[in-house]
N, C-alpha and C positions, 0 to 999 in steps of 0.2 A: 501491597498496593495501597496507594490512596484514596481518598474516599469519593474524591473527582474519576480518578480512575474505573473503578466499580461502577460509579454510576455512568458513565459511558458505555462501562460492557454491559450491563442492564439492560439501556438503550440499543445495544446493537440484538439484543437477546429479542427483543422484544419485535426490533424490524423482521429479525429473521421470523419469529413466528408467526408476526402478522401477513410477511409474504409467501409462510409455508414452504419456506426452506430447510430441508430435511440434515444437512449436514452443510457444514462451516469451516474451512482451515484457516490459520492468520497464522503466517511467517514473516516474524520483526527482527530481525538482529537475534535476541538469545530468547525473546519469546515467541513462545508457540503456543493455539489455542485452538483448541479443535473442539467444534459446537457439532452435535450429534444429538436430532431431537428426536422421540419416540413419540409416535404420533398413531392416531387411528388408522385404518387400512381406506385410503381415500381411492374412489369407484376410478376408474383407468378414463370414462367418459368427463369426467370431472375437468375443464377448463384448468388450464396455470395462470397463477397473477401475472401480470408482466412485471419484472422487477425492476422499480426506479434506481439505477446506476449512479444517478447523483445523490443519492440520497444513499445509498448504497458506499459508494467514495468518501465521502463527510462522515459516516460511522467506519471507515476501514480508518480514516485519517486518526480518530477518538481510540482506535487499537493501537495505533504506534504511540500514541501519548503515555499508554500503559506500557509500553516495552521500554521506557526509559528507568524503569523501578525493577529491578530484576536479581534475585538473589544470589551469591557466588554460588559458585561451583556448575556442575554442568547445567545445560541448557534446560530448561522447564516447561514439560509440558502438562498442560492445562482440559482437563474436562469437562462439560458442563453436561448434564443431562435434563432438557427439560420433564416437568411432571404431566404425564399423558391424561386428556380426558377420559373421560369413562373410556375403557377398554372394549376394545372393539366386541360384541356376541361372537358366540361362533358359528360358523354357518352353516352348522347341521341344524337340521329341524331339531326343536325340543324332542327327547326322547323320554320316557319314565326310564329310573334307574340310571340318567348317566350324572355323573357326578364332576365339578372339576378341580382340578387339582392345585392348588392356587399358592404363589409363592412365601415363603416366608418370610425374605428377606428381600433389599434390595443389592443390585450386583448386574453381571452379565451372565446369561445362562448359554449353558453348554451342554452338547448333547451327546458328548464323550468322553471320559476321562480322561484322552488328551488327543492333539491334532491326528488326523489319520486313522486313529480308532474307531471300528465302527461303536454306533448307540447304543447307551445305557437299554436304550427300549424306543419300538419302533410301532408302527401305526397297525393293527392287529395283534400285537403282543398281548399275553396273558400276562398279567404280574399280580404281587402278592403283596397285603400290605406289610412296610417296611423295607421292599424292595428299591437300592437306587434307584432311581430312573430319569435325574440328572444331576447336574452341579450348577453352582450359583456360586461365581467367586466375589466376595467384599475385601476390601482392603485387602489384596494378593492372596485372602487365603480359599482354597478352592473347599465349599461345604456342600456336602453330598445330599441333596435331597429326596427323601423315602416316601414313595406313593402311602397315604391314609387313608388308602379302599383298595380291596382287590378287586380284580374283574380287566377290563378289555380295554386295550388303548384305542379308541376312538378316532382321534385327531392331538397333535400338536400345535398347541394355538400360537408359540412364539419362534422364532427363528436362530438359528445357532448363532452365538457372538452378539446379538440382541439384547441391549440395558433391560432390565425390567423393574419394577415396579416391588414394593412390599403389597401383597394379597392380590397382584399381577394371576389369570387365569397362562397355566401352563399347559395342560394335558386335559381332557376330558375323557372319562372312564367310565365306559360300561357296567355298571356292577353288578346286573342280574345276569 
């Protein structure tokens, strides 16, 4: 891409966030771009911007200027993940003893070794440290993450198929 290019998609990065637009498709000819932002957990009372359309159209048009630069071979698709603010609390009251469990990398987290399977570990589960209790795959590779306390699952603070974050809060554990 060029470097006019970029800073177009920048610009549309930027509308989408300041309109709070959670997810983005763009289909151009052989590019594809799919914007998928992780964001806080916003209250369901919470008003929606209205979103300005013209302003809107003028940055889809700054997308097709970047699908004229497009590498061979098949079609390309494109991910962006914006960086979340502070992470949401969880909504249990502070407890003594619970602990949470916080990611180590950045990726998508899974909460079973693969589609259809039930979970590594479920909301009342006992587990042991060292015990899977999920996967976080990076660059295709799927890496198995091992609870660092034993004690009680609590709550599940993220969502299956959900980008997260490196030190992203995942599980919170009871540990007395």
């Amino acid at each position: 891409m060029k470097s006019d290019d970029i800073e177009q998609l920048k610009e549309l990065v930027a509308f989408l966030k300041e309109n709070e637009i959670a997810e983005f498709d763009l289909d151009r000819g052989d590019l594809k771009v799919r914007l998928k932002f992780a964001s806080a957990i916003v209250p369901p009372a919470a008003p929606a911007t209205p979103l300005d359309l013209a302003s809107l159209a003028r940055l889809m048009g700054a997308g097709a200027a970047a699908a004229g630069h497009t590498p061979p071979g098949p079609p390309a698709t494109h991910a962006l993940a914006a960086t979340p603010a502070e992470p949401a609390a969880p909504a249990a009251e502070p407890e003594e003893n619970l602990h949470i469990l916080k990611s180590p990398i950045v990726g998508t987290f899974y909460e079973s070794p693969s589609p259809g399977s039930s979970p590594f570990v479920g909301t009342g589960d006992r587990i042991e440290k060292g015990q899977v209790v999920c996967i976080v795959e990076a660059m295709k590779l799927m890496n198995e993450i091992e609870a660092d306390a034993s004690g009680e699952i609590v709550k599940r603070l993220v969502t299956n198929g959900q980008p997260i974050e490196y030190g992203q809060p995942l599980f919170a554990i009871r540990t007395a």
